[in-house]
C-alpha positions in Angstrom: 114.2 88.6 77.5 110.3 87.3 78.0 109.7 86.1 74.4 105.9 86.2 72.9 106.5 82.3 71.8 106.6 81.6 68.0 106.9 77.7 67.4 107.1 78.3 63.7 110.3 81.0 63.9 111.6 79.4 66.5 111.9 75.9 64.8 112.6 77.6 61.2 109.6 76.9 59.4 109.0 79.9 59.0 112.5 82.0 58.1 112.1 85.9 58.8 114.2 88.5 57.3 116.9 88.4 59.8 117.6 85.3 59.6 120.8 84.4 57.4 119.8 81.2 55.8 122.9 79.7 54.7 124.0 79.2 58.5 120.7 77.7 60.0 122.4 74.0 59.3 124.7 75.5 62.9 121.4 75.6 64.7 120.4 73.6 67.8 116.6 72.2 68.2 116.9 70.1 71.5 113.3 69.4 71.8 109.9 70.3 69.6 107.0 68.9 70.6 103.3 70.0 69.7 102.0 72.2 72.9 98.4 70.1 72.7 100.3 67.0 73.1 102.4 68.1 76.1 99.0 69.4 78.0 97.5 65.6 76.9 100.7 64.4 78.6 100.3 67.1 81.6 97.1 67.0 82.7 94.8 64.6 81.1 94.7 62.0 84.5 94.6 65.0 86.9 91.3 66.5 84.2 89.7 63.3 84.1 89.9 62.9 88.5 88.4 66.6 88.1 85.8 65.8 86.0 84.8 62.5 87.8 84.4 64.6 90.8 81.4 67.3 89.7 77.8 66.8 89.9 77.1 69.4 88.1 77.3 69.0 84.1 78.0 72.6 83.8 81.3 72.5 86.2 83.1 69.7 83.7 86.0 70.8 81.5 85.9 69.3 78.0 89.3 70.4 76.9 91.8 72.0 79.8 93.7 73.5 76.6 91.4 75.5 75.7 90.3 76.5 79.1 93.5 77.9 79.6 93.7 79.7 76.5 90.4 81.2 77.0 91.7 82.2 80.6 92.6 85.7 81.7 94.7 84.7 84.5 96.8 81.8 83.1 99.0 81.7 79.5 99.5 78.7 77.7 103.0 78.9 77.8 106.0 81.2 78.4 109.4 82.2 76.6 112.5 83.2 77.9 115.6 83.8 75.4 118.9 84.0 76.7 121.5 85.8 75.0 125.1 86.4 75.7 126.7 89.6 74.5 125.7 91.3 71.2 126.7 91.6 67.6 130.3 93.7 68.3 131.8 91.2 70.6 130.1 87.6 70.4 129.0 88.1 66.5 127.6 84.7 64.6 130.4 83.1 62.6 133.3 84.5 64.6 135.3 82.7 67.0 133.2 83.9 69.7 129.9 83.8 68.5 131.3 79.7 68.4 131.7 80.5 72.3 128.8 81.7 72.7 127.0 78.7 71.8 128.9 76.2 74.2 128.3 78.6 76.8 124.5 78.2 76.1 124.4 74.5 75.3 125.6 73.4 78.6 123.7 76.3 80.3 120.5 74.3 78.8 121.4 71.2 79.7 120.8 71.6 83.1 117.7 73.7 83.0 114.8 71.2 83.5 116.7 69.3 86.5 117.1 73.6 87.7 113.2 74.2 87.2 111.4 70.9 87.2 107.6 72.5 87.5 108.1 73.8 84.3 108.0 71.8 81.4 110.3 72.6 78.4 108.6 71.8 75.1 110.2 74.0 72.5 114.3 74.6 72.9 116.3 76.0 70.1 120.0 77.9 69.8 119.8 80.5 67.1 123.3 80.2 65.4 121.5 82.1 62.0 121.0 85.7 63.5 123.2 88.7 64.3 124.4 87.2 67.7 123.4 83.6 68.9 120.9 82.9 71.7 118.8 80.4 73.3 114.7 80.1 73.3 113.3 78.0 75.8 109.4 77.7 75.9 107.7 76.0 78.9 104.3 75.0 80.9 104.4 75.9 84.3 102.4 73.5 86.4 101.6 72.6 90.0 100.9 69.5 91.6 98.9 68.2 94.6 96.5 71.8 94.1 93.3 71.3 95.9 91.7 73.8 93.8 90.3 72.7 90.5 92.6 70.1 88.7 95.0 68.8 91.3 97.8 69.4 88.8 97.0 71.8 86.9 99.0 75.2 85.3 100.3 77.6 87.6 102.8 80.0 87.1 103.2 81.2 90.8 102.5 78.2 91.9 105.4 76.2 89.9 107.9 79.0 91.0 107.0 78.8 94.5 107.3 75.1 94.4 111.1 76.0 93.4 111.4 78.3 95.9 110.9 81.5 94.9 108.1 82.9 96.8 106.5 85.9 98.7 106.8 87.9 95.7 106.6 91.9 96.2 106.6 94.8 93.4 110.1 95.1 93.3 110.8 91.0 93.5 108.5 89.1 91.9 108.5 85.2 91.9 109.1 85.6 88.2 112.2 88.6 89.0 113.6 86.0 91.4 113.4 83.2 89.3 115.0 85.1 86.6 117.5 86.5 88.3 118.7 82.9 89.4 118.6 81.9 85.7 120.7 84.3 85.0 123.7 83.3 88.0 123.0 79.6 86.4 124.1 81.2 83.3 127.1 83.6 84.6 128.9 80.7 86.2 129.2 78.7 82.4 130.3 82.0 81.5 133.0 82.1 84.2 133.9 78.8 83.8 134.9 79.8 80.1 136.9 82.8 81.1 133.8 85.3 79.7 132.8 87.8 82.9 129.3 89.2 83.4 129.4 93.1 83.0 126.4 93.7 84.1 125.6 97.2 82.3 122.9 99.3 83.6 124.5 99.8 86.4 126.9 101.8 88.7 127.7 98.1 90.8 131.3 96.6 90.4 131.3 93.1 89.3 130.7 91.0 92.4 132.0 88.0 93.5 129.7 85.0 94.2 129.7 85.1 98.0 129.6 89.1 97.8 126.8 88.6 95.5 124.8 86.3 97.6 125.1 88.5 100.6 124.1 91.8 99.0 120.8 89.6 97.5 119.8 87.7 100.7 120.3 91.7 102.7 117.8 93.1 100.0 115.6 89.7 100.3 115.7 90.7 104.0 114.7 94.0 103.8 111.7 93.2 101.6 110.7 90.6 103.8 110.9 92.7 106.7 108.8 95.5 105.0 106.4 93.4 104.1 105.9 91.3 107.5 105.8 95.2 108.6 103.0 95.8 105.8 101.1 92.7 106.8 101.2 93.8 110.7 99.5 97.2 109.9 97.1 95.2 108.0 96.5 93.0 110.6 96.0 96.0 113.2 93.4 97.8 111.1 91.2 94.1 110.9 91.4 93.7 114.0 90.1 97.4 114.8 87.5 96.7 112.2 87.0 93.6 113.7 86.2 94.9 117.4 83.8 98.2 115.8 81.8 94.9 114.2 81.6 93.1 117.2 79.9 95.9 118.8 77.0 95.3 116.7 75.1 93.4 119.0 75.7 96.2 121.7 73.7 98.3 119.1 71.0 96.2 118.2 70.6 95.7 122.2 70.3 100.0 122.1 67.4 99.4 119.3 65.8 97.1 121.7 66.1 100.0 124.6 64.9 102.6 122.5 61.8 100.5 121.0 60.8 99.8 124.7 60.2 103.6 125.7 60.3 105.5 122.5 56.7 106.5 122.4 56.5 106.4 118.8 56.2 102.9 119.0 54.0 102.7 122.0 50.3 101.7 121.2 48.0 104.7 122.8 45.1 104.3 124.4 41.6 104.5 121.8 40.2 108.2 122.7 36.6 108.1 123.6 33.4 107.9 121.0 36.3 107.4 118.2 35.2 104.3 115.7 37.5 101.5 115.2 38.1 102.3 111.3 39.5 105.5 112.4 41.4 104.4 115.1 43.1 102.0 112.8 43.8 104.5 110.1 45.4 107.1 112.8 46.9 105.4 115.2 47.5 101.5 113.9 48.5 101.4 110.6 51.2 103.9 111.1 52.9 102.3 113.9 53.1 98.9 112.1 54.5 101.3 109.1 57.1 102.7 111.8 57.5 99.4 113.4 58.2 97.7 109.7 60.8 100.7 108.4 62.8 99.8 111.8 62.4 96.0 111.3 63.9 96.4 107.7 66.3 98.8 109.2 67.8 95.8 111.8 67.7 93.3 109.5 69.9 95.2 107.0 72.4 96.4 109.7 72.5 92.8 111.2 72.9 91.3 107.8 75.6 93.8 106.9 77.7 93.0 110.5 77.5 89.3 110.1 78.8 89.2 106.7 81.2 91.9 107.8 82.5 90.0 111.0 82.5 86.5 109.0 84.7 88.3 106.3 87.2 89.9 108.9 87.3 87.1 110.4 88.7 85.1 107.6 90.9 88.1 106.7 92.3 87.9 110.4 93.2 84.1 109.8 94.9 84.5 106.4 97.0 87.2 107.5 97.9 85.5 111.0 98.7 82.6 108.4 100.6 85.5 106.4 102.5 86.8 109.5 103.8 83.5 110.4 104.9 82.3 106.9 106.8 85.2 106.6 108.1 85.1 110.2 109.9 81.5 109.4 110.9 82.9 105.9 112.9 85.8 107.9 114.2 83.4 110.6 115.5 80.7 107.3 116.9 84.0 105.6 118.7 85.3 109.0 120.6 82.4 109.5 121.4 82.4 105.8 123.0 85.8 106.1 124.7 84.3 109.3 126.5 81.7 107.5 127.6 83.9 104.6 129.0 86.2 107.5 130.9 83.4 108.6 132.0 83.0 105.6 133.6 86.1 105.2 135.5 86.1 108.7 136.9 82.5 107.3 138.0 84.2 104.0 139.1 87.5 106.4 140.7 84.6 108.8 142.9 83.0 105.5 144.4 86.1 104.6 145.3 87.4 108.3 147.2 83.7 108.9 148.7 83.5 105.3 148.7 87.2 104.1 147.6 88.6 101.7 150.4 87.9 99.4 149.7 84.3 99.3 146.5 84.4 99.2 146.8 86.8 96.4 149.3 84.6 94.7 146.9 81.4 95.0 144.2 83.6 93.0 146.8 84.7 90.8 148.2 81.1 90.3 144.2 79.8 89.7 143.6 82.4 87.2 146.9 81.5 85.1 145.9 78.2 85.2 142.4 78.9 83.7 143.5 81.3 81.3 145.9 78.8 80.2 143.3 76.3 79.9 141.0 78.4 77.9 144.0 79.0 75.6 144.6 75.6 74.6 141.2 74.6 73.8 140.6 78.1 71.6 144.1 76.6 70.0 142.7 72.6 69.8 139.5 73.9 68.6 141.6 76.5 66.0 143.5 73.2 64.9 140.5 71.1 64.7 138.6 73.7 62.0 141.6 74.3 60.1 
């Protein structure tokens, strides 16, 4: 789940109704730290290089907390709680429920080394409420940015740094990153003898490499349909592109049509007719025709530059687009190669050996775990009692 972020629930100062007070002693805080102190620690060099830089009194940032909690694009922080099961089969104070916080303890400890562009400040296991979980609260940040502060906060910016990038509806950096928290999470679980059922779905629990290869063929298909998206786009620029280049070839028709459109030749003064009136007839209505046609270049030359210096810098950013996404396909192609290969190994094992050994190997593996898992539930029984 995305969690709104409540330092005081979350570190028990404050104890809501659902919270059963006699077992918070089982909690876990692993870290609690004021979030003003961990932007100090964050980004007070990288403000103070900023701020060194700008002429301009206007442009300096007193306080980058409160710029980013003032800013519409950016949040302070983010939440993510982790939970495994629910209240009919992993229950606080039951046997599982004790489970159930392993499981998450050792799933946390290696989360910052996982996602080291986003800084945990706030960490807590929940022992005191229907089922436990975990919240983690973080500050996403970039470094090396070359706009504003050169490490500054950054949401899609910190993901992409780990990896997870080109982001479409369906798949979103955060969707990604997410998803991989939660494979981090399902191997504890398997190493524990607890299976992901993954409900919402009509999908058979798959194994790792199945699992990898069904995600990098979807990764693949996005990417494709999105390099196809960004080829389109980069069509129609370049149409729009050529129709503004042919500008010129207008303004060189305006030139044509000014040279023998007799509305803006000068006529010949008739005979016996006074200079005041052949100013008012003839003159002063030319320079009005010749002005209206003046303003009427200007605005259609203005309107094409700006046009072709905009299309322009579209056409770069999506060539820049098209080949970022290019090498993303080739990485992800040879990805899918090698978890082909993988297969026709595993396919390869079984053909020499035969099923039945291999079978009996898994079989063998699986005994051994389940005894394993059995002797520390009986140790840790022992232990209690």
């Amino acid at each position: 789940m995305i969690g709104k972020g409540s330092a005081s629930h979350n570190s028990r100062k404050f104890i809501a109704e659902n919270v059963d007070g006699s077992r918070t002693r089982y909690n876990i805080s692993y870290i609690d730290e004021p979030l003003k102190k961990v932007y100090h620690d964050l980004f007070d060099e990288a403000l103070e290089r900023y701020n060194a830089k700008q002429k301009r009194k206007d442009r300096i940032i007193p306080d980058y907390y409160e710029k980013i909690r003032g800013s519409h694009q950016e949040k302070l922080f983010h939440e993510i709680i982790l939970q495994i099961g629910d209240m009919d089969n992993m229950a606080s104070g039951t046997e599982n429920g004790e489970l159930a916080k392993e499981v998450l303890d050792e799933y946390y400890r290696g989360f910052q080394a996982r996602n080291p562009n986003l800084r945990v400040y706030s960490a807590h296991i929940h022992m005191d409420e229907a089922t436990p979980h975990i919240h983690i609260d973080f500050v996403p940040f970039t470094t090396g940015s070359k706009r504003g502060l050169d490490t500054r906060v950054s949401l899609k910016q910190a993901l992409a740094a780990q990896g997870f990038t080109g982001g479409t509806r369906g798949a979103t950096e955060w969707a990604q990153w997410a998803e991989s928290e939660k494979q981090a999470l399902a191997a504890v679980m398997e190493r524990y003898g607890i299976e992901w059922e993954q409900k919402g779905t009509h999908e058979e629990h798959l194994s790792v490499l199945d699992f990898k290869k069904q995600e990098r063929a979807k990764e693949l298909a996005a990417l494709e349909a999105e390099l196809a998206a960004k080829q389109g786009e980069l069509s129609e620029v370049q149409r729009r592109l050529e129709s503004a280049d042919t500008a010129e070839e207008k303004l060189e028709g305006l030139e044509y049509k000014l040279s023998r459109d007799e509305d803006y030749a000068v006529p010949e003064p008739p005979k016996l007719m006074s200079a005041k009136t052949y100013r008012e007839r003839f003159v002063v209505p030319l320079v009005q025709r010749l002005k209206d046609l003046v303003r009427t270049v200007l605005v259609t030359c203005v309107k094409a530059w700006d046009k072709i210096a905009l299309l322009r810098g579209e056409n770069e950013e999506l060539e820049n687009e098209n080949r970022r996404l290019e090498e993303r396909l080739a990485s992800l192609e040879e990805k899918n190669d090698d978890l082909h290969k993988q297969t026709r190994d595993y396919a390869l094992l079984r053909r020499v050996f035969g099923d039945e050994y291999v079978e009996g190997l898994v079989a063998e593996a699986r005994e051994k775990q389940h005894n394993y898992e059995q002797n520390r539930k009986e140790n840790h029984y022992e232990h209690q009692h």
